[in-house]
C-alpha positions in Angstrom: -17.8 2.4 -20.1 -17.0 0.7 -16.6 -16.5 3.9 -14.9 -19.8 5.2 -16.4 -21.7 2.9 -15.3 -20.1 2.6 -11.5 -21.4 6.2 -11.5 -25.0 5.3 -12.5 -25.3 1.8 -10.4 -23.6 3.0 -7.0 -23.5 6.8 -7.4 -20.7 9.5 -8.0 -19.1 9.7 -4.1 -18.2 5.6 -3.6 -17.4 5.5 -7.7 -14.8 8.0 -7.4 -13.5 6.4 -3.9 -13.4 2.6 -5.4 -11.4 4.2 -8.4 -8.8 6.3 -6.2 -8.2 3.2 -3.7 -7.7 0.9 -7.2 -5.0 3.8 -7.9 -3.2 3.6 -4.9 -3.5 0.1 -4.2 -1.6 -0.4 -7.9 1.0 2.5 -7.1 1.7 0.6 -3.8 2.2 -2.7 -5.8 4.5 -1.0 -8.6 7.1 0.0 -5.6 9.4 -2.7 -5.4 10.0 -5.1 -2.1 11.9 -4.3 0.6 13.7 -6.7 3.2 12.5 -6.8 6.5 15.5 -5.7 8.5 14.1 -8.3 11.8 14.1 -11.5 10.2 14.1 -10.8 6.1 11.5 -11.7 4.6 10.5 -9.5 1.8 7.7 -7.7 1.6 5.6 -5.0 -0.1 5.7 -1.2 1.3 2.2 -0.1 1.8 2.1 3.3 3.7 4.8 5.0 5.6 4.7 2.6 8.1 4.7 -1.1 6.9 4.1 -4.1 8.8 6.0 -7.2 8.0 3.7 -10.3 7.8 5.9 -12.6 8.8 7.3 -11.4 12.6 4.5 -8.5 13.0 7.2 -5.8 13.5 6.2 -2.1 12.5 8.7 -0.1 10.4 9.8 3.2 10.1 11.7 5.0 7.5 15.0 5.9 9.0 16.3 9.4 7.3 19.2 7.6 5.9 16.1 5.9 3.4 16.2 2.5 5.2 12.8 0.7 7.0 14.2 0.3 10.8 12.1 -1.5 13.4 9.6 1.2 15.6 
C-alpha cells in the first residue's frame, strides 16, 4: 500500500530509487562492525571503502579480508 502510493505521489523513477537506497542502507546495517585497525573504535562497513568516524582514516580491504589504513 506504501509502495503504491510512493508511485502515485512522487512518481515511478524517485519511488523505485528511495526503495533500492532503503535496501542497501539495511544490507549495510545487517553486516556486522568491524574494528578500526588506527585507534579501534568500531564501526559499521558501508562501501568498500569505509571511513572511521572517530580518527577520519580511509580503509581498504587488504586481500587477506582485513580493513587496513589507505
Amino acid at each position: 500500500m506504501i509502495v503504491l502510493l510512493l508511485f502515485v505521489i512522487i512518481g515511478v523513477p524517485i519511488a523505485l530509487l528511495i526503495i533500492v537506497k532503503a535496501i542497501q542502507s539495511g544490507i549495510a546495517l545487517s553486516r556486522p562492525p568491524i574494528e578500526c585497525p588506527v585507534c579501534g573504535r568500531q564501526i559499521n562497513v558501508v562501501g568498500k571503502t569505509p571511513t572511521c568516524y572517530k580518527c577520519r582514516s580511509s580503509l581498504i580491504l587488504h586481500a587477506n579480508g582485513q580493513y587496513i589504513k589507505k
